[in-house]
RORORO-687532 format. One record per atom (N, C-alpha, C): residue number from 1; residue in one letter; atom name; x, y, z. Coordinates in steps of 0.1 Angstrom, whole numbers, plus 2048, in hexadecimal, padded with zeros to 3 digits. Layout:
N
    n  res  atom    u    v    w
  NUM    a    CA    X    Y    Z
...
//
This chain:
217
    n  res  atom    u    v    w
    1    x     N  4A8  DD8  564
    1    x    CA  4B3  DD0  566
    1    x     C  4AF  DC2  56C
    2    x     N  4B4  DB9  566
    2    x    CA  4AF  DAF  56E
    2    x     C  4B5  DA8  57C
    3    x     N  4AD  DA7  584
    3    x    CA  4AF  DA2  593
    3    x     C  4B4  D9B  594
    4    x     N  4B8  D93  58F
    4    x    CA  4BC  D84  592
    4    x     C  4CD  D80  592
    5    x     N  4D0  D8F  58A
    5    x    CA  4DF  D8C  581
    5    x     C  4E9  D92  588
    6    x     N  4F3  D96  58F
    6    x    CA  4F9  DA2  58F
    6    x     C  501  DA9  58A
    7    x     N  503  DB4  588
    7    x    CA  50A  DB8  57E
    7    x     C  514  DC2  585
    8    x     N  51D  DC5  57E
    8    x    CA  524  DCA  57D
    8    x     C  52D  DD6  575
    9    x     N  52F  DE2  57D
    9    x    CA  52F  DF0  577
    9    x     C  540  DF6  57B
   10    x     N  54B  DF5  571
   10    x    CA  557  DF5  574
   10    x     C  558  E06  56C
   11    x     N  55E  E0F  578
   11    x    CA  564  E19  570
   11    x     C  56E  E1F  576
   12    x     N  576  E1A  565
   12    x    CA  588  E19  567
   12    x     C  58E  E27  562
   13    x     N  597  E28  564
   13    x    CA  5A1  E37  55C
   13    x     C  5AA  E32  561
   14    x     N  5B6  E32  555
   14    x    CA  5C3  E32  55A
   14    x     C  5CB  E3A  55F
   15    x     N  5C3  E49  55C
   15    x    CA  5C6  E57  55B
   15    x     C  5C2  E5E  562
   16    x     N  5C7  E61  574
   16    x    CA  5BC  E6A  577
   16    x     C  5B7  E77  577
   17    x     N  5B1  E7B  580
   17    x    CA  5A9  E8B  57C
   17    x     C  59E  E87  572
   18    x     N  598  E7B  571
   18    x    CA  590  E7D  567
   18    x     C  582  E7D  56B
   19    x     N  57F  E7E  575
   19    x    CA  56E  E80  581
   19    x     C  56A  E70  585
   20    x     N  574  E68  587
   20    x    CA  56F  E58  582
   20    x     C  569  E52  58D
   21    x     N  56F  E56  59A
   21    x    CA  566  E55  5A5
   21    x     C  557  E5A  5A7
   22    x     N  559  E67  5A5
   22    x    CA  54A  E6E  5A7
   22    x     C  542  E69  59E
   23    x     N  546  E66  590
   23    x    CA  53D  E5F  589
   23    x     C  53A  E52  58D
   24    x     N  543  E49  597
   24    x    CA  53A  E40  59B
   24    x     C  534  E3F  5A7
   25    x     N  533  E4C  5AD
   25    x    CA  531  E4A  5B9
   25    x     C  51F  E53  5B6
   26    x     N  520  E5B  5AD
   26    x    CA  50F  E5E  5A8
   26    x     C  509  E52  59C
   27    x     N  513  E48  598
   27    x    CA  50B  E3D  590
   27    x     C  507  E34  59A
   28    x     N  50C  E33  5A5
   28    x    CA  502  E2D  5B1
   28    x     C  4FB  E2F  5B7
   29    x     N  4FD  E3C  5BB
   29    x    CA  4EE  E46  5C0
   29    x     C  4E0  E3F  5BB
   30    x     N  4E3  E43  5AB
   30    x    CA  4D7  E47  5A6
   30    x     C  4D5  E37  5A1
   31    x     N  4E0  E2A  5A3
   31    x    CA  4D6  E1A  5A0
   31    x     C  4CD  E1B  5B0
   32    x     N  4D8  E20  5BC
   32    x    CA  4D1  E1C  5C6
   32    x     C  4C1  E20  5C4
   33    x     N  4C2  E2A  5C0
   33    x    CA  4B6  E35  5C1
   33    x     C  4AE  E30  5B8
   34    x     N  4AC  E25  5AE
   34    x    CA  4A4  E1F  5A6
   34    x     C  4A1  E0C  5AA
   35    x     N  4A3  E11  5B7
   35    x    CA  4A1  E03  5BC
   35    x     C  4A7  DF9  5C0
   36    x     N  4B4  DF8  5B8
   36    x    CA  4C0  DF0  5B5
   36    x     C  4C7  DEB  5C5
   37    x     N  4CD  DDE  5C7
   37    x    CA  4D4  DDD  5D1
   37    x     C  4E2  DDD  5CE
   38    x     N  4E7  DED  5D2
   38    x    CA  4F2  DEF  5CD
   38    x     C  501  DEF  5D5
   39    x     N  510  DEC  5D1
   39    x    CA  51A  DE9  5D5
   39    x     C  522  DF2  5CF
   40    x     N  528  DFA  5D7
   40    x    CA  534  E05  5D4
   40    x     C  53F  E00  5DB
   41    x     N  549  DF8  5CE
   41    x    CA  552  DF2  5D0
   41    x     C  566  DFC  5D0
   42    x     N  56A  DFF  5DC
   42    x    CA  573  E0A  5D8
   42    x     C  580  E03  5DC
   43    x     N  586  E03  5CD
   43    x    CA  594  DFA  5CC
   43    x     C  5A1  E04  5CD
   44    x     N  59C  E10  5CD
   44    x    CA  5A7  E1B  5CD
   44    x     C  5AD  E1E  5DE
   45    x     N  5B9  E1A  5E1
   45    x    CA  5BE  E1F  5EB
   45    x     C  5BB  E2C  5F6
   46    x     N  5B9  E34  5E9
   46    x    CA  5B7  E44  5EF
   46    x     C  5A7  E47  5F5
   47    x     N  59F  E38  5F4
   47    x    CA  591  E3C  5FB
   47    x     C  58C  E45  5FB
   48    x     N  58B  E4E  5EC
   48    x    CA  580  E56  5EA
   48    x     C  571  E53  5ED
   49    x     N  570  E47  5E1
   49    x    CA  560  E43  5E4
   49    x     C  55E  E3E  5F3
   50    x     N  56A  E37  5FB
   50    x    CA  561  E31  603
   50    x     C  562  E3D  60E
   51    x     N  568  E4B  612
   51    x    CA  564  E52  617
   51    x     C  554  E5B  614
   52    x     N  557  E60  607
   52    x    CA  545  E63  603
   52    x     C  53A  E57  605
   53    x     N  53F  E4A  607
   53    x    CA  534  E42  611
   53    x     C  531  E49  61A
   54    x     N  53F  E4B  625
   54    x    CA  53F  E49  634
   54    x     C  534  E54  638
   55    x     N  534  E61  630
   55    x    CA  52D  E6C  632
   55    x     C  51E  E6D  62E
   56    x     N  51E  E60  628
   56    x    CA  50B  E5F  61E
   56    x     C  504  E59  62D
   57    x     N  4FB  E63  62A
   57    x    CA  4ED  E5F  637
   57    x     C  4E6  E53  62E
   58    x     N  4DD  E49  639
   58    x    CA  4D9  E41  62F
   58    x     C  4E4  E34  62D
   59    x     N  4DB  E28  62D
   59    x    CA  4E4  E1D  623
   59    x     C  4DC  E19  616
   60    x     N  4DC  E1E  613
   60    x    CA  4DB  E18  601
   60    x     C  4E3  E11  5F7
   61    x     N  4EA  E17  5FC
   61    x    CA  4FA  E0C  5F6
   61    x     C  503  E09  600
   62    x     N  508  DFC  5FA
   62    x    CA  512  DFA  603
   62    x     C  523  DF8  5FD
   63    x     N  526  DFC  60B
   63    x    CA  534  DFC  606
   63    x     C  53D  DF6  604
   64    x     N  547  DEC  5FB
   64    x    CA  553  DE7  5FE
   64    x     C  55D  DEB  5FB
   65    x     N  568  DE8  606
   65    x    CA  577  DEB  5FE
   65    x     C  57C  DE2  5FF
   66    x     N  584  DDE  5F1
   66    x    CA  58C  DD6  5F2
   66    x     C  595  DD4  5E4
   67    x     N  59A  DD4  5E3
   67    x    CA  5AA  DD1  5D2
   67    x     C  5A2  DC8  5C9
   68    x     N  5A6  DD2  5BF
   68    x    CA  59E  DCE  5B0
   68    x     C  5A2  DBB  5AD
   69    x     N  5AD  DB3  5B5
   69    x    CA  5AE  DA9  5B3
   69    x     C  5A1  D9C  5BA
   70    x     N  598  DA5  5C3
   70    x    CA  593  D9F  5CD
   70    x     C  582  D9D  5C4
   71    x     N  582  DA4  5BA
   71    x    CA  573  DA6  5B4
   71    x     C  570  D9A  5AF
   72    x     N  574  D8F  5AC
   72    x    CA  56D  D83  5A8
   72    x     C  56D  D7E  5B7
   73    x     N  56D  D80  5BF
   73    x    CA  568  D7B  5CC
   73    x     C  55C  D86  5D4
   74    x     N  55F  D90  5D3
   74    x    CA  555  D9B  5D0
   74    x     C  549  D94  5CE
   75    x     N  549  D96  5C0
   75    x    CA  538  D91  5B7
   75    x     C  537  D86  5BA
   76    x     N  53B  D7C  5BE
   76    x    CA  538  D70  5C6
   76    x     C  52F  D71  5CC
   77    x     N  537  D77  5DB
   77    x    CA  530  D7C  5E4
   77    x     C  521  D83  5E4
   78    x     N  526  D8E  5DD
   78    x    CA  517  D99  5D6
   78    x     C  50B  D8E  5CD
   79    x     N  510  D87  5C4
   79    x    CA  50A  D81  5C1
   79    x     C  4FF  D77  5CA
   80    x     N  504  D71  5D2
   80    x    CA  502  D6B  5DE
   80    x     C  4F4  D70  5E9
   81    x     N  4F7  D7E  5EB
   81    x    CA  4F4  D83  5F4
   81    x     C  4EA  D8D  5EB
   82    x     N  4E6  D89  5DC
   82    x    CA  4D7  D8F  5D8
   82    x     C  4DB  DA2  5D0
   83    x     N  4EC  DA4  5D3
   83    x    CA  4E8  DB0  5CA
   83    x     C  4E7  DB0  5BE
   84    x     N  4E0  DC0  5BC
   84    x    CA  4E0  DBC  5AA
   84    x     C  4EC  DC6  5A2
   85    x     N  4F5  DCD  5A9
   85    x    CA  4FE  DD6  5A1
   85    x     C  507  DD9  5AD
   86    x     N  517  DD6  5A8
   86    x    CA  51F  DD9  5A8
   86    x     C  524  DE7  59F
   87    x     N  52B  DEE  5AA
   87    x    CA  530  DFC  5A4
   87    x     C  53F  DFE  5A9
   88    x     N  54C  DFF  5A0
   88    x    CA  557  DF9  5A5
   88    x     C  55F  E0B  5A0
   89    x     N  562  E0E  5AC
   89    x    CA  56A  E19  5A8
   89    x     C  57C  E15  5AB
   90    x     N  584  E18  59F
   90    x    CA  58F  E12  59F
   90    x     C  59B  E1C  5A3
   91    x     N  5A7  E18  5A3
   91    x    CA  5B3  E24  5A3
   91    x     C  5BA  E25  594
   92    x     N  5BE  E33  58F
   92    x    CA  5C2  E31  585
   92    x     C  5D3  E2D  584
   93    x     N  5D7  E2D  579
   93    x    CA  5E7  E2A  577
   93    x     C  5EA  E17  57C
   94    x     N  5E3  E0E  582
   94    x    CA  5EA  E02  586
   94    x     C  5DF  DFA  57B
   95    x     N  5E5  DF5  56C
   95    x    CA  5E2  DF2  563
   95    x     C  5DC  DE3  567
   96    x     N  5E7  DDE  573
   96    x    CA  5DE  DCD  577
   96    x     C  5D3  DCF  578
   97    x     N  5CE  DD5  585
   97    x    CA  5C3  DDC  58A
   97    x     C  5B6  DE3  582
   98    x     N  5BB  DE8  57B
   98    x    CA  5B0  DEF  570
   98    x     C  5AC  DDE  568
   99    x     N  5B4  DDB  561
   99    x    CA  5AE  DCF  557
   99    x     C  5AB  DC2  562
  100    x     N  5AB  DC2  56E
  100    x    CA  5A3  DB8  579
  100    x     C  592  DBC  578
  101    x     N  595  DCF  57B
  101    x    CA  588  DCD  57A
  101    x     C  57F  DD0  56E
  102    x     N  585  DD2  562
  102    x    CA  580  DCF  555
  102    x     C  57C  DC2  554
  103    x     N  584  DB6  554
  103    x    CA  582  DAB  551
  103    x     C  576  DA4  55F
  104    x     N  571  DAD  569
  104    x    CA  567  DA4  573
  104    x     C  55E  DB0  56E
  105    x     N  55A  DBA  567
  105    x    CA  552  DC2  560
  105    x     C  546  DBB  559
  106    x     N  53B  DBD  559
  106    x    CA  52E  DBC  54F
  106    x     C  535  DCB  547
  107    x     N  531  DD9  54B
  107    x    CA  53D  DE1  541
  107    x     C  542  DE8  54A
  108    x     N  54D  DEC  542
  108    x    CA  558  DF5  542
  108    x     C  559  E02  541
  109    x     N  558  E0C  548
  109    x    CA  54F  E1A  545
  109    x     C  55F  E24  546
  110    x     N  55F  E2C  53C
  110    x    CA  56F  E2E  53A
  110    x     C  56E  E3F  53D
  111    x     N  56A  E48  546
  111    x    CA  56E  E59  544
  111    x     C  575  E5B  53D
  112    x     N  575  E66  53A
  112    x    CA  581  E70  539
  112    x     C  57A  E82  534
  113    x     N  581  E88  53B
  113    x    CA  581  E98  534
  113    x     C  583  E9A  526
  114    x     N  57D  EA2  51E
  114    x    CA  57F  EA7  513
  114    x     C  58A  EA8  50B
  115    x     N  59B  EAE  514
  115    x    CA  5A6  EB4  512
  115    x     C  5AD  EA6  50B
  116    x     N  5B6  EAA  4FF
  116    x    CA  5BC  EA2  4F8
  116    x     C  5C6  E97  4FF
  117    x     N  5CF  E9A  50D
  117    x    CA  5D1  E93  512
  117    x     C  5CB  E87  51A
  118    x     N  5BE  E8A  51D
  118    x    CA  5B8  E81  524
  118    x     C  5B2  E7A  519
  119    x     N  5AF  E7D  512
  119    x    CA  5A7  E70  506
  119    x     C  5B9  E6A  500
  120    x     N  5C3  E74  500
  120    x    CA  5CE  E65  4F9
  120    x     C  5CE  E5B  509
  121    x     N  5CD  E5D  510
  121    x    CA  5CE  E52  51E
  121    x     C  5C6  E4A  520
  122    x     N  5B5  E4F  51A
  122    x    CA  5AF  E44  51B
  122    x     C  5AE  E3C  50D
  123    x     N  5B8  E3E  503
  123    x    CA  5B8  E35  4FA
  123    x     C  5B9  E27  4FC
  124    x     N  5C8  E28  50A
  124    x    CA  5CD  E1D  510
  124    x     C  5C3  E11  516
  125    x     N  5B8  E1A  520
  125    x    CA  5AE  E17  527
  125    x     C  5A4  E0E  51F
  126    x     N  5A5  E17  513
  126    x    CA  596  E0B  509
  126    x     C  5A0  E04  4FE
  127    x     N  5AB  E01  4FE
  127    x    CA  5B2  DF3  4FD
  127    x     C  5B5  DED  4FF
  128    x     N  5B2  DF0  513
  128    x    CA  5B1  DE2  51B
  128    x     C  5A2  DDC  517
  129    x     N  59B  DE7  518
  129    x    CA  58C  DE1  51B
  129    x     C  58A  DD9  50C
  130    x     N  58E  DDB  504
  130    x    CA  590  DD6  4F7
  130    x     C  592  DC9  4F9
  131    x     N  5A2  DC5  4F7
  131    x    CA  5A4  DBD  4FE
  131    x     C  5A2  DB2  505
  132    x     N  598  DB6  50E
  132    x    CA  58F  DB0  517
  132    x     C  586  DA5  512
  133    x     N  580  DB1  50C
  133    x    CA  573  DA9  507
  133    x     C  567  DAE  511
  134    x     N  56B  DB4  518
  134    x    CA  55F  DBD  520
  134    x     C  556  DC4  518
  135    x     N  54E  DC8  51B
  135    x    CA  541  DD4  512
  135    x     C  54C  DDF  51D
  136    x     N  54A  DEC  514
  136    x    CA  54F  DF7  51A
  136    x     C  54E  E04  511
  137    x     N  548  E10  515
  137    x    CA  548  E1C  513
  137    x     C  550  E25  518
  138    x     N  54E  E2F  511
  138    x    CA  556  E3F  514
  138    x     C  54C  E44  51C
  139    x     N  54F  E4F  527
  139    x    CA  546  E5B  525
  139    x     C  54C  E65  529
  140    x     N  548  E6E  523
  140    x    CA  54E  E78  521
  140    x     C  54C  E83  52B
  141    x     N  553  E89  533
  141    x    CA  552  E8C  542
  141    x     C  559  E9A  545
  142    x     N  557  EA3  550
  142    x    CA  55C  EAD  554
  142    x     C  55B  EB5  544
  143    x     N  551  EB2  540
  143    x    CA  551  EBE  531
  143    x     C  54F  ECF  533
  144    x     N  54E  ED5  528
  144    x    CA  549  EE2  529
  144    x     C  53C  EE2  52D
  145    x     N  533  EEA  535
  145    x    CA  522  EED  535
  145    x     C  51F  EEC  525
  146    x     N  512  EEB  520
  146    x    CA  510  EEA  519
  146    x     C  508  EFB  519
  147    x     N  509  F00  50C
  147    x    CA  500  F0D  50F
  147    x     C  4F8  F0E  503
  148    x     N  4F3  F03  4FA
  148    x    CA  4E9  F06  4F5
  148    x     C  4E5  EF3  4F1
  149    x     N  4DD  EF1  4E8
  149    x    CA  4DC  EE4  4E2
  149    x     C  4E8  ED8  4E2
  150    x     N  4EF  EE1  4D8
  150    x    CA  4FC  EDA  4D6
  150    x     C  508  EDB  4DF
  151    x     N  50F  ECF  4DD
  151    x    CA  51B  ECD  4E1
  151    x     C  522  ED8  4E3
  152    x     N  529  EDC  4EB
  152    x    CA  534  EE5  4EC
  152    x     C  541  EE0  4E0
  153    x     N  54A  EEB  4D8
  153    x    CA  554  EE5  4D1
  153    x     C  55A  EDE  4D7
  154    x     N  561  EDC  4E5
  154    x    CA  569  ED4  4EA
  154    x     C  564  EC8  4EC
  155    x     N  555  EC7  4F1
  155    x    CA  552  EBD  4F5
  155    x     C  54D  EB4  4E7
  156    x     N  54C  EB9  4DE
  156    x    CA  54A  EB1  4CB
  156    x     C  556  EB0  4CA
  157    x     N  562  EB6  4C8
  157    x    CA  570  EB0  4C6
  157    x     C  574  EA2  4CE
  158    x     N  56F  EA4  4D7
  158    x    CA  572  E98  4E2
  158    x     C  56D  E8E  4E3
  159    x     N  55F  E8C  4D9
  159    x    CA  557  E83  4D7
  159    x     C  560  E7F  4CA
  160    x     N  560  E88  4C3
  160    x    CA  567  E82  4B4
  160    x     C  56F  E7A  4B6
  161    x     N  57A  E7E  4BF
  161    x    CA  583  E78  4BF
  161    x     C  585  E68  4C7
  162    x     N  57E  E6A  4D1
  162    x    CA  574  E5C  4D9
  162    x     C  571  E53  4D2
  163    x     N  56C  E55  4C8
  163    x    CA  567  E4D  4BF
  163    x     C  56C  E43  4B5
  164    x     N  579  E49  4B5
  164    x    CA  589  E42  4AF
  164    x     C  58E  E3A  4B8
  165    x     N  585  E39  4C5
  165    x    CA  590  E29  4CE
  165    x     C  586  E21  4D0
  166    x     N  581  E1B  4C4
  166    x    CA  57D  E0E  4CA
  166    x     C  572  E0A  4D2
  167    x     N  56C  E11  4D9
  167    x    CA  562  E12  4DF
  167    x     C  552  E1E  4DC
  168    x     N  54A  E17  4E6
  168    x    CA  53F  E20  4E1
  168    x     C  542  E2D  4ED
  169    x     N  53C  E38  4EA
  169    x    CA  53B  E44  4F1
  169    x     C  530  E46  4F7
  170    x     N  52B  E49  4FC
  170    x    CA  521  E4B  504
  170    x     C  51A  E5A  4FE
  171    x     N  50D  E58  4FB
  171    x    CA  507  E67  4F8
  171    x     C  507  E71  503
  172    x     N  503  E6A  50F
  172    x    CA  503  E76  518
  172    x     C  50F  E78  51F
  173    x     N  511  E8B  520
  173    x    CA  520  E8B  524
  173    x     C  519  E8F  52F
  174    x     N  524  E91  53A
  174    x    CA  522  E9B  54A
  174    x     C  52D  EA5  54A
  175    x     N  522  EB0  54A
  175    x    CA  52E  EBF  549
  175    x     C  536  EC0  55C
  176    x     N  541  EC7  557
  176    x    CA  545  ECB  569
  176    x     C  53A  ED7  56A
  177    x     N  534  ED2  575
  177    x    CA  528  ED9  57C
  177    x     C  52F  EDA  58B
  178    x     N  52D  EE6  593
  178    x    CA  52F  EEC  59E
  178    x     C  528  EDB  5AD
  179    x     N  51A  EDA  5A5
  179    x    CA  512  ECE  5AE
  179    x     C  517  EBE  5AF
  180    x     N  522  EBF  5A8
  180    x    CA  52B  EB3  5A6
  180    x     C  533  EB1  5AE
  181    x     N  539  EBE  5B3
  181    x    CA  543  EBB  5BB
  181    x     C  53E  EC1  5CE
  182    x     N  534  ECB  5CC
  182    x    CA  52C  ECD  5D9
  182    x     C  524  EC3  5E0
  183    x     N  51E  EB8  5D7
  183    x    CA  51C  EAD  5DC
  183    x     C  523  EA3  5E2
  184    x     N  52F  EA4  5E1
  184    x    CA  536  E97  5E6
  184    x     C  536  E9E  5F6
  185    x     N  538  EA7  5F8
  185    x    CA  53D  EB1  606
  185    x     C  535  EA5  614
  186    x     N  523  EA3  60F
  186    x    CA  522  E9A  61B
  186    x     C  51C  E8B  614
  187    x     N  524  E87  60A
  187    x    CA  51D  E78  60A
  187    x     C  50F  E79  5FF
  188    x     N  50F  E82  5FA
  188    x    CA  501  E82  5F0
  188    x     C  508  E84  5DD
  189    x     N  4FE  E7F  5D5
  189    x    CA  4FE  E82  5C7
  189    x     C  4F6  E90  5C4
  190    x     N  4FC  E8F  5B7
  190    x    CA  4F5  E9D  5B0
  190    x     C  4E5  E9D  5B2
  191    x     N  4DF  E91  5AD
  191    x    CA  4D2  E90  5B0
  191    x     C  4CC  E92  5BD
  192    x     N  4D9  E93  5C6
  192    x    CA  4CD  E90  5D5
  192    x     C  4D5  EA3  5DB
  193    x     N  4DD  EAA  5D8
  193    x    CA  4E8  EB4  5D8
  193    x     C  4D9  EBF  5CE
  194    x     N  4D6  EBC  5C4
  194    x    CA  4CD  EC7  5BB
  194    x     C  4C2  EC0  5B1
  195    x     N  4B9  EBA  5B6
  195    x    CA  4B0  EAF  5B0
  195    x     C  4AD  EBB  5A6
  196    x     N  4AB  EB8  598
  196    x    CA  4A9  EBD  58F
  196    x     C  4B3  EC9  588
  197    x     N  4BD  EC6  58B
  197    x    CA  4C6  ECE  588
  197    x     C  4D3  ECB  57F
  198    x     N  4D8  ED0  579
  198    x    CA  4DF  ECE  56A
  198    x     C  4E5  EC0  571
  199    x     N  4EE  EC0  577
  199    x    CA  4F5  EB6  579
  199    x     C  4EF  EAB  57A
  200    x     N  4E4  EAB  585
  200    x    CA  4D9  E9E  585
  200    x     C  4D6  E99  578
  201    x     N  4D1  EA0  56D
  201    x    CA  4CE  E9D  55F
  201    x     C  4D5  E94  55C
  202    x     N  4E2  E9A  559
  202    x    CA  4ED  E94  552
  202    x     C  4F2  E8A  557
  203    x     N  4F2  E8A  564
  203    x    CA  4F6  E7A  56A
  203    x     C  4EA  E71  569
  204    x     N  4E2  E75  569
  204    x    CA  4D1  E6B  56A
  204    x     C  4D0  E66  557
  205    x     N  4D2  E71  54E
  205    x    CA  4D3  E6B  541
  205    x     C  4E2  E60  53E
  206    x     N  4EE  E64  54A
  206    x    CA  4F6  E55  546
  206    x     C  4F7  E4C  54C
  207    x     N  4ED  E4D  556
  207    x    CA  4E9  E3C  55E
  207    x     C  4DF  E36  553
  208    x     N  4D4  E3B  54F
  208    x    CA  4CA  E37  547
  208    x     C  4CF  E37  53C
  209    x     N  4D6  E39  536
  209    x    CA  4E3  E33  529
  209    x     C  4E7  E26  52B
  210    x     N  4F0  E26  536
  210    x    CA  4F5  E1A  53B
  210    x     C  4F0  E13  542
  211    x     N  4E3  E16  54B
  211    x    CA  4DA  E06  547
  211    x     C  4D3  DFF  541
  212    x     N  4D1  E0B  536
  212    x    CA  4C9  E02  52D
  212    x     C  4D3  DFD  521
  213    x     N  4E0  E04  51C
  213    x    CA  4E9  DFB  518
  213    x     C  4EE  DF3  51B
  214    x     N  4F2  DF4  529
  214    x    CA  4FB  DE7  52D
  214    x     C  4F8  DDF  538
  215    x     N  4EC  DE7  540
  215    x    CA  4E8  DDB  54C
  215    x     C  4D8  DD3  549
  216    x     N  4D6  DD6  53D
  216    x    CA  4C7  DCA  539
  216    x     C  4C0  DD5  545
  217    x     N  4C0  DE1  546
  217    x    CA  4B8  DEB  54F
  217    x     C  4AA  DF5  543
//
């Protein structure tokens, strides 16, 4: 990634229940953990992320809160002050709010679960990002385990159908794993909760997706 630039990592759902925090709260882990000077930006009222700060031993990242209207003063700032990635976890349902932080996005990183309802909700999601004019992906989240090579049926139905809005998908999915959600308990990611362990995989193959797609990483 280059130093110099900062970037920025927006992951929106309009819809929630879709893991959209925990996924940004382990896509920061693991920039922090690759050197990165990283910002966990938490625009959601309900201070998920910035609690699983409060509990993380360590500063490696740092934390802001503040309303998805405030992000072009944000990266200003960040910009300013030398970091290299912004990681913006949003609230879902307030449609101003979601396309604020689409539109101050390098991309747009869109969850959702497998189940037919959550991909029609994020149809909405990647026709803002559309829209936009932002770079923005799917990924495909809370799936089945995987129990051989291939895809589980639900989680290939869900790609197929992904693939009809407009956006790219992301190869690597993250199944619901047990270490996803036992991690958050004191402030740690899957990688730092079970180094080498399914979950760690899967989240470490969709940071390295997404920075070498979308952050020049």
């Amino acid at each position: 990634m280059q130093r110099d630039k900062l970037k920025t990592l927006a992951v929106v759902a309009q819809k929630g229940g879709t893991g959209k925090t925990t996924l940004a709260l382990n896509l920061a882990a693991l920039a922090a953990s690759d050197g990165l000077r990283v910002a966990l930006v938490d625009c959601d009222p309900q201070r998920s992320a910035a609690s699983w700060w409060e509990t993380r031993e360590g500063d490696d990242i740092t934390l802001i809160e503040r309303p998805a209207s405030d992000l072009p003063m944000i990266q200003e700032a960040a910009r300013a002050d030398g970091f290299d990635l912004l990681i913006v976890d949003t609230r879902p349902s307030v449609e101003a709010e979601t396309m604020q932080a689409i539109r101050s996005a390098t991309v747009a990183v869109i969850p959702t679960r497998p189940g037919i309802l959550d991909l029609r909700a994020v149809a909405a999601t990647a026709q803002l990002v559309t829209a936009s004019g932002t770079s923005g992906v799917i990924v495909l989240n809370q799936c089945p385990p995987p129990r051989s090579e291939n895809e589980p049926t639900l989680t290939a139905e869900a790609r197929a159908v992904a693939n009809t809005l407009g956006l790219p998908v992301a190869p690597p999915v993250v199944s619901m794993r047990a270490a996803l959600s036992y991690c958050l308990n004191d402030g740690r990611s899957a990688f730092e909760y079970e180094p080498g362990g399914k979950a760690d995989q899967e989240t470490r193959a969709l940071w390295r997706y997404l920075k070498k797609a979308y952050l020049n990483g």
